[in-house]
C-alpha positions in Angstrom: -3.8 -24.3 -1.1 -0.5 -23.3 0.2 0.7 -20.9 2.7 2.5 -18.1 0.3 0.6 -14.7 0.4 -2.3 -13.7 -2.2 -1.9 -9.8 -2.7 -5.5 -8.5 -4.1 -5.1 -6.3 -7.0 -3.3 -3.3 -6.7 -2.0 -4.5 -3.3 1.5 -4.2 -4.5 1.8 -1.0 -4.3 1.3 -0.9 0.0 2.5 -4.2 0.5 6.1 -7.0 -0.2 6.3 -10.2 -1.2 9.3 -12.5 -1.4 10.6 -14.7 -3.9 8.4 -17.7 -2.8 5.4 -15.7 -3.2 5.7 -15.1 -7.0 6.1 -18.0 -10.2 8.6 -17.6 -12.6 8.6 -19.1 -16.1 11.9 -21.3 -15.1 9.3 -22.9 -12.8 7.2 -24.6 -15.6 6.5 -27.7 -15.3 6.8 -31.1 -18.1 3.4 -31.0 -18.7 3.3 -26.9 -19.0 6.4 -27.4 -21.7 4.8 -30.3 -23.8 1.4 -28.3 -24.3 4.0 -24.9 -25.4 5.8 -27.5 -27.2 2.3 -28.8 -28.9 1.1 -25.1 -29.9 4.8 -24.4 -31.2 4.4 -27.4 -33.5 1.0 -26.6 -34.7 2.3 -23.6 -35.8 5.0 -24.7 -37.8 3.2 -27.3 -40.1 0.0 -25.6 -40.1 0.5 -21.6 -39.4 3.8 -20.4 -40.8 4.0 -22.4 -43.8 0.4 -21.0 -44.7 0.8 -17.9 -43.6 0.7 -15.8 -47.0 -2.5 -17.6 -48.2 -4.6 -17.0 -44.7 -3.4 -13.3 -44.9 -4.6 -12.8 -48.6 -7.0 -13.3 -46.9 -8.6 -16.8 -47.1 -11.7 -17.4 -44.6 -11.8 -20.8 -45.3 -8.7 -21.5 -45.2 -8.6 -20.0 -41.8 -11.9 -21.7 -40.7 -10.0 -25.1 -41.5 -6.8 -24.2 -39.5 -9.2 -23.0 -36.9 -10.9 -26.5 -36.8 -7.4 -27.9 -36.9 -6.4 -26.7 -34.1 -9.8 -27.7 -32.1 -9.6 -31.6 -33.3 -5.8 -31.3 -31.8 -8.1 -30.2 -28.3 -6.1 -26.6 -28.3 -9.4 -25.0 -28.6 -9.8 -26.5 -25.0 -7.1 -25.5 -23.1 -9.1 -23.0 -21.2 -11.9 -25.1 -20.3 -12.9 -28.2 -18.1 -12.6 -31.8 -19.2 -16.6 -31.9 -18.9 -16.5 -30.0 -21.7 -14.1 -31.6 -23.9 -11.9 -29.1 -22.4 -8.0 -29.8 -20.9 -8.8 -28.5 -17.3 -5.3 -26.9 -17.0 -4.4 -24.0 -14.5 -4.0 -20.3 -15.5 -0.4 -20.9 -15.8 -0.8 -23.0 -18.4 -3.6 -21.2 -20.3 -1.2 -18.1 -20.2 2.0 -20.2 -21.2 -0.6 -21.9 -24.1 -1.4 -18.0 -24.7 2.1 -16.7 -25.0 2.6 -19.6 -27.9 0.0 -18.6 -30.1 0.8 -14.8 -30.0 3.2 -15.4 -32.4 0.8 -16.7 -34.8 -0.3 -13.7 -37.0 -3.7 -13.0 -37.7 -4.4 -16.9 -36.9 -3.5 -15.8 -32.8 -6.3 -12.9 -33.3 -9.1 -15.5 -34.7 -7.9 -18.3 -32.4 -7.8 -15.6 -29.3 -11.1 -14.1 -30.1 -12.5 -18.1 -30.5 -10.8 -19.3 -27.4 -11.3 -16.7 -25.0 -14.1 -13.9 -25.3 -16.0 -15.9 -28.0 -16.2 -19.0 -26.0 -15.7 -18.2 -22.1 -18.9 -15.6 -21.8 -20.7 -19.4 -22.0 -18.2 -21.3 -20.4 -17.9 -18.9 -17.2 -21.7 -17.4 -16.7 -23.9 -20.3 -19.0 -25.6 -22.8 -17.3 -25.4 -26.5 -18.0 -27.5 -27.0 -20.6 -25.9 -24.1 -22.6 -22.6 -25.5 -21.6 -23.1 -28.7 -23.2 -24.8 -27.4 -25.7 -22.2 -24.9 -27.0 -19.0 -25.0 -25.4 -18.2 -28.5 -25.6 -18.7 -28.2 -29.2 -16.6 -24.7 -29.4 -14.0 -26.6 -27.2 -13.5 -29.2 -30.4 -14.0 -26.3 -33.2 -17.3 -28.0 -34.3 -18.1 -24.3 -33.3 -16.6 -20.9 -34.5 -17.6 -18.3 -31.8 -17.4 -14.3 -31.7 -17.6 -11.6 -29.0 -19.9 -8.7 -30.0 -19.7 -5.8 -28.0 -19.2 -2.3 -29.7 -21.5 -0.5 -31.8 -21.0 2.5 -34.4 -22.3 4.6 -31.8 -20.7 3.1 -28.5 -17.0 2.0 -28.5 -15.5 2.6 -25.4 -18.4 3.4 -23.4 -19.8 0.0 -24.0 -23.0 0.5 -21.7 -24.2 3.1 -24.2 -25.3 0.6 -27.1 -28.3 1.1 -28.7 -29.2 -2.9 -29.2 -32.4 -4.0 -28.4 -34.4 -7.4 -27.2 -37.9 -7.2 -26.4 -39.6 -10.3 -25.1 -42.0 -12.2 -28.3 -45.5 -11.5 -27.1 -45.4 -15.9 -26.7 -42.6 -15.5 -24.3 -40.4 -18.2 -26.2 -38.1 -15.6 -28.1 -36.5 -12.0 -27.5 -36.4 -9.8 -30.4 -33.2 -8.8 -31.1 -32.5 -5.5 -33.6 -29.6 -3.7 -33.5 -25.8 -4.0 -34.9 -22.6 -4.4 -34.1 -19.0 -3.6 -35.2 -15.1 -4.4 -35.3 -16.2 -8.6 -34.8 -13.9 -11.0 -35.4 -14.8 -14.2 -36.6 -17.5 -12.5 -38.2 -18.3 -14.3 -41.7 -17.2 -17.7 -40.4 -18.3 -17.7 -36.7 -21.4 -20.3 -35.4 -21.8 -18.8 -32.0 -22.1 -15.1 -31.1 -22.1 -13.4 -28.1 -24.4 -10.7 -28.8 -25.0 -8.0 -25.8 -27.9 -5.7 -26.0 -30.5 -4.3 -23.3 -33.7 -5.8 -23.0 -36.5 -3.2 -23.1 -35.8 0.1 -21.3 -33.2 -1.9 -19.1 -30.1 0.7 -18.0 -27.8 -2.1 -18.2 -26.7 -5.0 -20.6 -27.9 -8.5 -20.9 -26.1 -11.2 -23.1 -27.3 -13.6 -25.5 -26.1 -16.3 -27.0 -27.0 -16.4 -31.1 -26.7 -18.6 -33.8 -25.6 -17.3 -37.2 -28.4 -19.1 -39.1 -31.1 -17.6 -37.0 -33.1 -15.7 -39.9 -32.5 -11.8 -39.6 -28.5 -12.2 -38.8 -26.6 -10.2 -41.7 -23.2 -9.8 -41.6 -21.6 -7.3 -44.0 -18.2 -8.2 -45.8 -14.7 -8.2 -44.3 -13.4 -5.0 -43.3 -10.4 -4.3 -45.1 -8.0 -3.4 -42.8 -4.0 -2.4 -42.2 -3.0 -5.5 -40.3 -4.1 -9.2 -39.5 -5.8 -9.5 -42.7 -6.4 -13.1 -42.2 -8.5 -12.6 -39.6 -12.4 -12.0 -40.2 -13.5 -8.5 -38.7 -17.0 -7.2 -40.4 -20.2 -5.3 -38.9 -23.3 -7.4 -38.0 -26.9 -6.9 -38.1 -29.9 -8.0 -36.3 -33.2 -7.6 -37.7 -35.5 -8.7 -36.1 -33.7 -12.1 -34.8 -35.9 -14.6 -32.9 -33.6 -16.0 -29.4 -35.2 -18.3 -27.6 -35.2 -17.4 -24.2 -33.2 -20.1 -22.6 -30.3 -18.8 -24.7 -29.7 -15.8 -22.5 -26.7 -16.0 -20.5 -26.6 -15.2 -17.0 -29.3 -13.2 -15.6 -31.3 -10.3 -17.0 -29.4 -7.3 -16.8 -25.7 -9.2 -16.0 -24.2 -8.6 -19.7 -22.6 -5.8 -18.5 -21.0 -7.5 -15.9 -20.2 -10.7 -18.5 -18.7 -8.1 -20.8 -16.1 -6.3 -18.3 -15.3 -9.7 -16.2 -14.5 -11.1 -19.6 -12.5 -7.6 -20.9 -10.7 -8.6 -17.6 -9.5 -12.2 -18.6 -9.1 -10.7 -22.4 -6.5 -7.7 -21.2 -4.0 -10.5 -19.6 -4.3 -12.9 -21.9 -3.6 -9.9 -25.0 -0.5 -9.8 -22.3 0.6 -13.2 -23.0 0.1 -13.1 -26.6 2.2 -9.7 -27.3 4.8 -11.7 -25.5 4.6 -14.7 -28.1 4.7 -12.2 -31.1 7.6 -10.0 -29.3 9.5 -12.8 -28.6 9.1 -14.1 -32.8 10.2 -10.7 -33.7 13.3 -10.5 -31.6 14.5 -14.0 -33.5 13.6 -12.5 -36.9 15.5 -9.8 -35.8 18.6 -11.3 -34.1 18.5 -14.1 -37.7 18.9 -10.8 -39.5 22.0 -9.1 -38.0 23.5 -12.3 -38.0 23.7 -13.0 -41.8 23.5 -8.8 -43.7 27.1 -7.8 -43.7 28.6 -4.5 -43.9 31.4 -3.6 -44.4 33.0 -6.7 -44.4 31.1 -7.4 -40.9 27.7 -9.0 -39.9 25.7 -6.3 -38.6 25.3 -7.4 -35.3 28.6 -6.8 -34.3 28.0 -3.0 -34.3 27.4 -0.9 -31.0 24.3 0.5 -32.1 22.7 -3.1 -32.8 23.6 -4.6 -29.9 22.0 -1.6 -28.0 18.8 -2.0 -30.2 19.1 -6.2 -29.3 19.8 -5.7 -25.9 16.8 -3.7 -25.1 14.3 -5.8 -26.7 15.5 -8.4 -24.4 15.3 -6.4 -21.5 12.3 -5.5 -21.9 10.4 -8.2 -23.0 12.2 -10.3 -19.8 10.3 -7.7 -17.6 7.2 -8.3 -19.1 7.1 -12.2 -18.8 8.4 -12.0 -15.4 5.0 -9.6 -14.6 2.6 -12.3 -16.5 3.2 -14.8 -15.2 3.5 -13.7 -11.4 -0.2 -12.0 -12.1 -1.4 -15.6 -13.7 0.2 -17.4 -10.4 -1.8 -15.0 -8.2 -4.9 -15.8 -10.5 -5.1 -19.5 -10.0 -4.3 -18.9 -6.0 -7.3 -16.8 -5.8 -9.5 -19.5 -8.4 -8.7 -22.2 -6.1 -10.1 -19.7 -2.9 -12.9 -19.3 -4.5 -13.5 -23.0 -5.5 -12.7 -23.8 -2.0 -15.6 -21.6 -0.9 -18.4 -23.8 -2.9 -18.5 -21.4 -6.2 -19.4 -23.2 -9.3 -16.2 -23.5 -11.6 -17.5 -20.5 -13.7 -17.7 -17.7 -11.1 -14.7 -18.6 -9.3 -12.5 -18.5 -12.2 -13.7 -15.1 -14.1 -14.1 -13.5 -10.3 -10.3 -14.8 -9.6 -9.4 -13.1 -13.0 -11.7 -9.8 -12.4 -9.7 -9.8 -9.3 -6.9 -8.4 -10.9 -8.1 -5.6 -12.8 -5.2 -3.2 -12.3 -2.7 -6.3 -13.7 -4.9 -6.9 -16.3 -4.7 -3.1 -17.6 -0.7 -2.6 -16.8 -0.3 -6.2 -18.8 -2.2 -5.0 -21.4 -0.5 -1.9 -21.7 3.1 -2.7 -21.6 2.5 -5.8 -23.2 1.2 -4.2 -26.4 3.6 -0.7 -25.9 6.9 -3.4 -25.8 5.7 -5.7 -28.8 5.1 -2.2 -30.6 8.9 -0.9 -29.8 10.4 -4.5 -30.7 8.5 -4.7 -34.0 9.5 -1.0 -34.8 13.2 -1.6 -33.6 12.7 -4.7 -35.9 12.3 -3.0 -39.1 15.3 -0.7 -38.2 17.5 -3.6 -37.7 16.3 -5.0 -41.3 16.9 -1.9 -42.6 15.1 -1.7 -46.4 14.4 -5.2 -46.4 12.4 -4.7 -43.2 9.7 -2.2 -45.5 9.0 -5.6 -48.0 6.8 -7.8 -47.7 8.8 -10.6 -48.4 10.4 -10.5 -44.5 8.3 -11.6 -41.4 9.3 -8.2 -39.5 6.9 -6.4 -41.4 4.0 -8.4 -41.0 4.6 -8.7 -37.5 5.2 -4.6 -37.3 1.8 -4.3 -39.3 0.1 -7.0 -36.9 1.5 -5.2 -33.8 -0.5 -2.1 -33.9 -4.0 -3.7 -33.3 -2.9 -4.7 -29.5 -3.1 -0.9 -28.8 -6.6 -0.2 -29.0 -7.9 -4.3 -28.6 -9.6 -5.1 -25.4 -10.1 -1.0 -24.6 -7.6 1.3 -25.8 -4.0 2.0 -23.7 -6.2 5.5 -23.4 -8.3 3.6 -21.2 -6.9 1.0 -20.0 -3.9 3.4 -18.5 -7.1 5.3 -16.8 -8.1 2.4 -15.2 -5.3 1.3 -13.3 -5.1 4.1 -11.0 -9.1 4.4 -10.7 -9.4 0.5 -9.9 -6.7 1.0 -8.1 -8.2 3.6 -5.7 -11.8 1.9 -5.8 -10.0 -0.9 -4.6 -8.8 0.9 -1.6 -12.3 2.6 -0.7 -13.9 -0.8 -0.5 -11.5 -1.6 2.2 -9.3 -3.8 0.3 -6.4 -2.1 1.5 -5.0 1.0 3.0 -3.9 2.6 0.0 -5.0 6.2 1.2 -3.6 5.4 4.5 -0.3 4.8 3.5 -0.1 7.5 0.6 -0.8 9.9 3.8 2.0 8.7 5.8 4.1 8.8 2.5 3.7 12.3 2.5 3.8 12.8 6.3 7.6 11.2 6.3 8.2 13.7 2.9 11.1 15.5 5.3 12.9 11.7 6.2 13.6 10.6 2.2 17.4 10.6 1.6 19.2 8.6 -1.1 22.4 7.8 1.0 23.9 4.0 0.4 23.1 1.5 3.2 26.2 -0.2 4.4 25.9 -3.8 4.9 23.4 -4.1 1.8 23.7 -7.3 -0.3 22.6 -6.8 -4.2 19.1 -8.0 -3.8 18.4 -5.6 -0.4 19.6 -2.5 -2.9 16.8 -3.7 -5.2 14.2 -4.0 -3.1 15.0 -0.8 -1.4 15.0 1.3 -4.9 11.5 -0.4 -5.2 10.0 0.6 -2.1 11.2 4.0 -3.2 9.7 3.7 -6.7 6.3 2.9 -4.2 6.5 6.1 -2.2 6.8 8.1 -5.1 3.4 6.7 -6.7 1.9 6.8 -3.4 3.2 10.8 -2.7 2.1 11.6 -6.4 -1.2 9.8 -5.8 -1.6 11.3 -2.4 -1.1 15.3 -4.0 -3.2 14.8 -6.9 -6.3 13.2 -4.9 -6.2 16.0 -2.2 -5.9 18.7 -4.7 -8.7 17.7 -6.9 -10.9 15.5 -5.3 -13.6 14.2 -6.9 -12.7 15.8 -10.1 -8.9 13.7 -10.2 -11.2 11.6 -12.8 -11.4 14.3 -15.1 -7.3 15.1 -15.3 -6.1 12.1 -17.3 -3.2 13.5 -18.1 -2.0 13.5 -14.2 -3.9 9.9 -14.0 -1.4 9.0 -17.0 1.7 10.1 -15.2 0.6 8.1 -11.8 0.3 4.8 -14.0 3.4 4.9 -15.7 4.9 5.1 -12.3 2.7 2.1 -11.2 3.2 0.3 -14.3 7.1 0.5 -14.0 6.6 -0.5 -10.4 4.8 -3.6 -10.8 7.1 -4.9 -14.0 10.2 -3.9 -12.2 9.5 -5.3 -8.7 8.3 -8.7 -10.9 11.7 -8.8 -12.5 13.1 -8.4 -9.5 11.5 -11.1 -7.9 11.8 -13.6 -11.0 16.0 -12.7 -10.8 15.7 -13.4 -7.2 14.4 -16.6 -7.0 16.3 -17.5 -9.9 19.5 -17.2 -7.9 17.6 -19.5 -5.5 17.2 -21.9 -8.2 20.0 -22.2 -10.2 22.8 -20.5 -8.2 25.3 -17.5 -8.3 27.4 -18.5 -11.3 24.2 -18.3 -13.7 23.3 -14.9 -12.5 25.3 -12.2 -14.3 23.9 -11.4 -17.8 20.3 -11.9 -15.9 21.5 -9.2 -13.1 22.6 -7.0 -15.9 18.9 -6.9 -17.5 17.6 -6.4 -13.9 20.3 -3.2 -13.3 19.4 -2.2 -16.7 15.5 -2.0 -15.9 15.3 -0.9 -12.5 18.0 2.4 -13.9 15.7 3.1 -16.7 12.7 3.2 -14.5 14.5 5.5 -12.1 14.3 8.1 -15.0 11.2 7.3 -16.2 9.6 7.8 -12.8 11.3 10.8 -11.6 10.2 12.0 -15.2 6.1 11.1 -14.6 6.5 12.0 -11.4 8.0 15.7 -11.8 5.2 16.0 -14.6 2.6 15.2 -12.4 3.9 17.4 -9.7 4.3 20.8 -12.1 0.7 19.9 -13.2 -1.2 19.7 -9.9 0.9 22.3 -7.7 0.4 26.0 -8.5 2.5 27.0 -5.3 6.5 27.5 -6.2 7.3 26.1 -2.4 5.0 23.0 -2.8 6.5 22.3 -6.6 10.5 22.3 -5.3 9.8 20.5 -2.0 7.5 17.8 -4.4 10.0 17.9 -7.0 13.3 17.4 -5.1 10.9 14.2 -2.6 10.8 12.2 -6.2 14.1 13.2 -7.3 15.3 11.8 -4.0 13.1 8.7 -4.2 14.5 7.8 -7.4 17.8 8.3 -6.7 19.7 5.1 -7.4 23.6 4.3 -8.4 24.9 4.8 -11.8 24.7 1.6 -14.4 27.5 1.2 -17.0 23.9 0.3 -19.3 26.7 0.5 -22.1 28.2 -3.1 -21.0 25.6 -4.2 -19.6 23.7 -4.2 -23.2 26.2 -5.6 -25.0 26.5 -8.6 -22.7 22.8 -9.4 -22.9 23.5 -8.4 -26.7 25.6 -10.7 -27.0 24.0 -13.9 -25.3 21.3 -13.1 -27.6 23.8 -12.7 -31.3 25.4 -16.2 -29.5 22.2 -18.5 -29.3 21.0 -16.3 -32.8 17.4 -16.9 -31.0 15.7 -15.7 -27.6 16.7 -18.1 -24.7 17.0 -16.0 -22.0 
């Protein structure tokens, strides 16, 4: 374990880190690039070139692809080599992640397979339901599914109405009930199936075949994207389990499900960024070759603008996954190194970071959304047929929205985690938010002579901090125990976090990428970093003033509030003009993402 400081989740906002604190994706490794390099491959001979035909949809020609991708040991990445698995680091899971986003409904069945269909057994089974079923869902000898929600309970998860009574032999629970929205459905082996067991207030999870008599599952859902990928309703009547296929202990689904939600939300992170980063090359590829008049259409202002910020913000996003995955594996191996099994410590190293988990989730689905949009606008008419990529991909998009708990939810969390965090003792959150607002009269936005380029950063950052920290600080003191109930303030609070985290990640990434590679390589990547932290400026000073005007009812509170954010985000003007069309035109250069 080495000596760079672990932040817990949330930490960030009370608390720096420097450049060798953080991994950046220029940091990967031979072995990291040949198992991206391996996924990129599998998709080209057996993804793309399918790709109409498993979107028809064809189940069994996805269940084959599926199985492909298991003999190649993909299926594995995730898990230990005890269990046919490849035993890699979060890193490398997340890089391996990232890869397969760009695979269409394949990424969605292959996710759902990989990660919440097979890691609820890996993480929480024991080891004769690890050898058992994961080693054979680690080779694809094993389709597996996740299922959660029910017609009655989506968000609220705890509130299904599934039920397992214990067989009057004591050899089987009972299991009657259904479920919804599961992918893998009509070609899984292995479900996950949560339910409570008698009058129980909480979860437990069970591990179900699909031949056990009593499992129906209803046809596909026909649905507006991913069509390839099998999503029907199940139902349980009257399924026999036998006991020893309960996972965990009684009661502990609940726990299995969120932990795993957890590990799901980051990974949906990694994935937006493959499928973002596939849509930007469509897109670039485009402009490149439709002329008009007389000109290739990314030559034009507007274009490049459109170009330029897909770039930027898709940049941002990587550098926030993978300094979040870095931090994961840190806190894995303290765990390990503390006895735990392998399981525990890994999904309570990725639980750890709850709030990244949501903000990744978030952004990484809201930026694949405005690239895929901006996509179709570049294409013009040809981006509404179905003959180009762009409009699967814009179709495919929309899913990572509500997946893994809606943006709704996931945008609550990150400031309620975020505070639980802080009355555990974590940190001092509330402590700092207090002295935020105690120093309210000190803010100024005057240049600091003698600052170098990265100093000016970092000071516009702790800034960006004391603004979600004073918003934070108002909005808990004026509504107490009711702040849970105003989720529109809740929402203003996490955009500013959100743009916090991403921006100070980017930051970091640039930073150390100077280290790396030296000055001369720095411009066009200092442009994207201006770019980002003078859009968050606005951004923030926009949540922020929201937030303020809703939780202050008195005039002199609301202009002394208003004019402390206005003054945090303060920040020198950016020719984003330039800027863009340098990054633009990197981008129209290379005619693919290589930034």
């Amino acid at each position: 374990m080495d000596n760079t400081k672990v932040l817990k989740s949330g930490e960030f906002l009370v608390e720096e880190v420097g450049i060798n604190d953080v991994f950046i994706p220029e940091q990967f490794n031979e072995e990291q690039l040949m198992i991206a390099q391996t996924v990129q491959d599998f998709l080209d001979t057996e993804v793309y070139p399918n790709v109409d035909k498993i979107d028809y949809p064809n189940i069994d020609l996805m269940r084959e692809t599926m199985k492909k991708s298991g003999e190649l040991g993909l299926m594995g990445i995730a898990l230990p080599e005890a269990y046919n698995g490849f035993g890699v680091d979060f890193v490398t899971q997340m890089l391996a992640a990232e890869k397969v986003g760009a695979g269409y409904s394949f990424s969605v069945a292959f996710m759902a397979h990989c990660g919440i269909g097979t890691l609820p057994i890996a993480y929480y089974g024991n080891e004769f339901q690890r050898q058992n079923y994961v080693s054979k869902l680690a080779t694809g000898e094993f389709i597996g599914a996740y299922c959660l929600t029910e017609p009655g309970a989506g968000s609220d998860a705890n509130a299904g109405k599934t039920n397992a009574k214990l067989s009057e032999d004591g050899k089987h629970y009972i299991l009657n009930g259904s479920k919804m929205w599961i992918t893998n459905a009509n070609f899984a082996d292995i479900q996950t199936v949560f339910a409570k067991i008698d009058n129980d207030r909480v979860l437990s999870a069970f591990i179900v075949e699909r031949n056990y008599p009593g499992v129906v599952v209803n046809p596909d859902e026909k649905k507006m994207g991913i069509k390839g990928s099998s999503t029907a309703q199940i139902f349980y009547n009257d399924v026999k389990v036998p006991v020893e296929n309960l996972i965990g202990a009684r009661g502990e689904g609940f726990r299995v499900a969120l932990t795993i939600l957890h590990m799901g939300r980051i990974k949906l992170g990694a994935n937006a960024l493959g499928a973002t980063k596939k849509a930007i090359n469509d897109s670039v590829q485009y402009a490149n070759e439709r002329k008009q008049f007389n000109t290739a259409i990314a030559n034009f202002g507007a274009i490049k603008h459109k170009l330029a910020e897909m770039v930027i913000k898709t940049f941002a996003i990587e550098s926030a996954i993978y300094r979040v995955s870095y931090d994961i594996d840190r806190q894995i191996e303290l765990n390990k190194a503390k006895g735990g099994d392998f399981g525990r410590a890994t999904v309570e190293g990725i639980s750890s970071y709850a709030v990244e988990a949501a903000i990744l989730k978030v952004i990484g689905s809201e930026v694949l959304d405005y690239v895929v949009d901006e996509g179709v606008q570049i294409h013009g008419g040809m981006g509404y047929s179905a003959e180009m990529a762009i409009e699967r991909g814009y179709r495919d998009s929309r899913i990572n929205r509500i997946f893994e708990g809606t943006n709704e939810i996931n945008r609550l969390l990150v400031v309620d985690t975020a505070m639980k965090k802080a009355m555990k003792g974590e940190y001092d959150l509330f402590g700092e938010a207090s002295r935020v607002y105690e120093s309210i009269d000190s803010f100024c936005c005057d240049h600091v002579d003698g600052e170098d380029y990265y100093q000016e950063k970092y000071r516009y950052l702790k800034n960006f901090k004391k603004a979600a920290l004073l918003a934070l600080h108002c909005a808990n003191t004026t509504y107490g125990k009711q702040f849970i109930q105003e989720q529109e303030v809740m929402n203003n609070i996490t955009d500013i976090i959100m743009e916090v985290y991403v921006s100070e990640s980017l930051a970091l990434r640039t930073e150390k990428m100077e280290s790396l590679k030296g000055a001369a390589y720095m411009p066009l990547y200092k442009d994207i970093l201006d770019v980002n932290i003078y859009d968050a400026a606005s951004l923030i000073r926009k949540a922020g003033v929201d937030a303020v005007n809703a939780f202050s009812s008195n005039a002199e509170d609301v202009v002394k509030l208003t004019e402390a954010i206005e003054t945090l985000t303060c920040i020198k003007g950016v020719n984003s003009k330039d800027a863009r069309r340098r990054i633009a035109n990197k981008l129209i250069e290379d005619n693919c993402y290589k930034f």
